[in-house]
N, C-alpha and C positions, 0 to 999 in steps of 0.2 A: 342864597343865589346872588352873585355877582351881575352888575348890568354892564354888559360893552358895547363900545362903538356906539352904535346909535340909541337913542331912547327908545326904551320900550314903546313896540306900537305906535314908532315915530307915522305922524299924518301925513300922508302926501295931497296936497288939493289938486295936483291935476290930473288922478284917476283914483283918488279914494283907495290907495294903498300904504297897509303902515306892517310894519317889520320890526322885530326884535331878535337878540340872540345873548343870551345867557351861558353859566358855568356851574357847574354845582360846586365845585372848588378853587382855591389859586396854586396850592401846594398840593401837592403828593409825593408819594415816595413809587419808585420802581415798581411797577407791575400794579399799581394800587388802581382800580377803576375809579373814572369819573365823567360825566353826564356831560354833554352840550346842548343845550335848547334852541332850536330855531323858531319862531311862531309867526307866520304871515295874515295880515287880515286882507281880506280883496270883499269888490264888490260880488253881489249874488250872481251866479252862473260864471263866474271865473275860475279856472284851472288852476293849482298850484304844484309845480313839479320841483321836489329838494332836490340838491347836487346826493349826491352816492358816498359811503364810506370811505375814508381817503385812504389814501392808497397804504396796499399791506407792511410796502417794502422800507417804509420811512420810522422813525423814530419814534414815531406814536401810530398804532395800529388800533384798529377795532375791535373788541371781544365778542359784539355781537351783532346783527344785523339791522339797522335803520331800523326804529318805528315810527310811525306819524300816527299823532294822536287827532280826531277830528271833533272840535268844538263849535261845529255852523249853528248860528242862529237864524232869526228871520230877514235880519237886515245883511247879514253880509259874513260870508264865506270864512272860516277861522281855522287854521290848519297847525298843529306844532310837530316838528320833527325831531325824536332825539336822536343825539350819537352818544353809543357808548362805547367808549373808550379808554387806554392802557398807556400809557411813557416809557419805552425801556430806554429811556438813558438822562445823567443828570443834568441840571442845570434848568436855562428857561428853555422848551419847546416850545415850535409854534404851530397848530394846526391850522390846516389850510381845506377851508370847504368846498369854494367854490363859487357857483354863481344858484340862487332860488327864482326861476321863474314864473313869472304870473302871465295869463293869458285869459284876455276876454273878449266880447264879439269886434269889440271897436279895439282894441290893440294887444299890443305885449311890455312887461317893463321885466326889465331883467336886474336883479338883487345884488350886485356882487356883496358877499360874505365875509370878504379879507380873512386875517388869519385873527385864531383866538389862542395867545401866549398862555401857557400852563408852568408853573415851577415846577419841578420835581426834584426832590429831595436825595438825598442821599442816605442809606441806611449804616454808613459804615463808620463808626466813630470819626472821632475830632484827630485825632492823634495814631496815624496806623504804626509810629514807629514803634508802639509798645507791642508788638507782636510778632512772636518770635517762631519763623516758619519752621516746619520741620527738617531733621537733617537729610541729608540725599540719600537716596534707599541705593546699596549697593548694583552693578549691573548684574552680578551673578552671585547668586545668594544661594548656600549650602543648604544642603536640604538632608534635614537626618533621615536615619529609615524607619517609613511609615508603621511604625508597632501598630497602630490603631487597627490596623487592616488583617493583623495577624489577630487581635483580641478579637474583633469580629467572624472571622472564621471560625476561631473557637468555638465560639456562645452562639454561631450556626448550627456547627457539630453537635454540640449539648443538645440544643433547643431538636433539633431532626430524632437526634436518637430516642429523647423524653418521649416524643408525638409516636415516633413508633412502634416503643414499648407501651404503649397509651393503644396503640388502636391494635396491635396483637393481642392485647388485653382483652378490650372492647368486643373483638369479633370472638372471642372464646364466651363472653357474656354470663349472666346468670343463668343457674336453671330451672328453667319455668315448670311454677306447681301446675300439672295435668290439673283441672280444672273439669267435671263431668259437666257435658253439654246442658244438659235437665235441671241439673244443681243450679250451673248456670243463670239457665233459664227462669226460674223459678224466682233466685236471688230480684236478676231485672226487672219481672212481672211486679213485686211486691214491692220493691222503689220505686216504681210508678204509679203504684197503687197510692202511697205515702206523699208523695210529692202534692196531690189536691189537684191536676190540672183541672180536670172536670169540673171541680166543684171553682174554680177561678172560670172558668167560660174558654178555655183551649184546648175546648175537645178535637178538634183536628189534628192537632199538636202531640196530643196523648193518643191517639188513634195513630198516627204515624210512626211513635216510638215505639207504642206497643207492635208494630207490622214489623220493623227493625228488628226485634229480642227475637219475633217469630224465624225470621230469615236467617237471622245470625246464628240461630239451634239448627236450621235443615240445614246451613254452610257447612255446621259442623258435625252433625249427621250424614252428611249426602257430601261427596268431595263436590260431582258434577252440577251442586244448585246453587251457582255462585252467587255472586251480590249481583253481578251484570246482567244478568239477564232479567226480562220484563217481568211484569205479573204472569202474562198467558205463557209465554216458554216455560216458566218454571213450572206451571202446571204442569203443561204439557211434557214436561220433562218425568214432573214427581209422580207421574200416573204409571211411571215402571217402578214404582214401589210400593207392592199394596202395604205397607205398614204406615202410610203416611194416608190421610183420611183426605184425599185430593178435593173431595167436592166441596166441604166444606173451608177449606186451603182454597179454594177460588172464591168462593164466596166473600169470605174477608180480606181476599188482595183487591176483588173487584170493588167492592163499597170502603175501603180505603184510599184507592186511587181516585172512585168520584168525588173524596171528599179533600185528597191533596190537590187534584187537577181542574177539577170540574167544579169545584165552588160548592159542591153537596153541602146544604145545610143539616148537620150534627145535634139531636136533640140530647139530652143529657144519657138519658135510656139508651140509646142508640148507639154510645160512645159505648156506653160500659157491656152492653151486649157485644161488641164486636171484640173487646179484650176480654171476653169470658170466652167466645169461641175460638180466640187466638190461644188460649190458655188451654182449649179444649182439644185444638189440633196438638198440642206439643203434650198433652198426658196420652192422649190417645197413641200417638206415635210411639213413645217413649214403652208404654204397656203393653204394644204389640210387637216391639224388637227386643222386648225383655227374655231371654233364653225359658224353655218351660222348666220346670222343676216338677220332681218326681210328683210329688204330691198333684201338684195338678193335672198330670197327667194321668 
């Protein structure tokens, strides 16, 4: 830090005011930030007010906003203002603050600041004649024809026709193995049986998948027992079909739902009883839409 003008925290004896103003550089180059320090000491209960960023429109501008940093101790009032500030042009500038006033019960002394000269550099070599500008671009300058614009249409054309021998494709699809609902069924019970939830402690978790395998058999059973509808609808729905064992089918939609919604505590016993009734509605179902056969009849 450079010192100018006056000494640092120069004394004044006839109202105990000292002043300083500082630079955190002497050179810079274009655009390069660099600091100005103002730091006033006054006696206690004095006001110290800095001049403002100088003005925009000049040769050296402000990048940022004034700060005044506040160092009071017991004995007397200690205030430092930065500027931070930018050069845009070369040679020596000189910045121009202003006046710092002070103000206490018995008077005012007003600071004038003068100006604080900064170098600024220049960025552009020693020697510009070795630089050899470019030539002058014609005023009207031929222009071939845009092929690019035709390759592109192209490789649109390719790319559209790919996509839509791709999704003619796509909606013809594979065809799906008929799958018997029971088989089904049956398949799911016994991967959940496998899985261990129970025995890991989510028994709600396995009570509610097993309620899923159940629903997803009458879905495909029953066109009208859709997924949408509640536990009680679907009863009340499944009750036009006696081949489906309704009471017991409410039974297990109802103590499955206390124990998704309702926080129902699930003992282990409790789990595996509602998936053996769950298992029990879909044989039941299954053995009374079975066609008769001679024999048993």
């Amino acid at each position: 830090m450079l010192l100018l003008a006056q000494p640092a925290l120069a004394q004044q004896p006839q109202n105990d005011v000292a002043y300083g103003l500082t630079k955190s550089r002497d050179t810079v180059t274009i655009g390069e930030p660099f600091e100005i320090r103002v730091r006033v000491r006054a006696p206690l209960g004095a006001t110290i007010v800095f001049p403002d960023n100088p003005d925009t429109s000049g040769t050296v501008q402000p990048r940022d906003p004034r700060i005044v940093f506040t160092t009071d101790s017991v004995q007397a009032v200690d205030r430092t203002a930065v500027y931070r500030l930018s050069a845009w042009d070369v040679d020596t500038q000189t910045v121009r603050l202003g006046e710092a006033v002070v103000t206490w019960a018995g008077g005012q002394r007003r600071i004038p600041l003068g100006g604080v000269d900064v170098y600024v550099r220049s960025v552009l070599p020693g020697d510009s004649a070795l630089h050899v500008p470019k030539p002058a671009r014609a005023l009207w300058e031929p222009k071939g024809f845009p092929w690019w614009i035709v390759a592109a249409l192209l490789a649109a054309i390719i790319v559209g026709a790919l996509l839509w021998w791709w999704w003619k494709r796509r909606r013809r699809g594979r065809p799906r193995l008929a799958i018997d609902p029971y088989v089904r069924a049956q398949r799911d019970f016994n991967r959940l049986d496998a899985i261990g939830l129970v025995d890991a402690g989510e028994r709600t978790r396995f009570v509610a998948l097993v309620v899923e395998v159940l629903r997803d058999y009458l879905v495909a059973r029953y066109q009208d027992a859709a997924l949408s509808l509640t536990s009680r609808e679907l009863v009340v729905m499944i009750r036009r079909y006696p081949a489906v064992p309704w009471e017991l089918l409410s039974r297990v939609l109802h103590e499955a739902d206390l124990a998704k919604f309702a926080a129902f505590a699930l003992n282990e016993e409790r789990a595996r009883n509602l998936a053996r009734d769950a298992r029990d509605v879909v044989e039941r179902e299954h053995a009374a839409s079975q066609p008769i056969t001679e024999a048993a009849a």
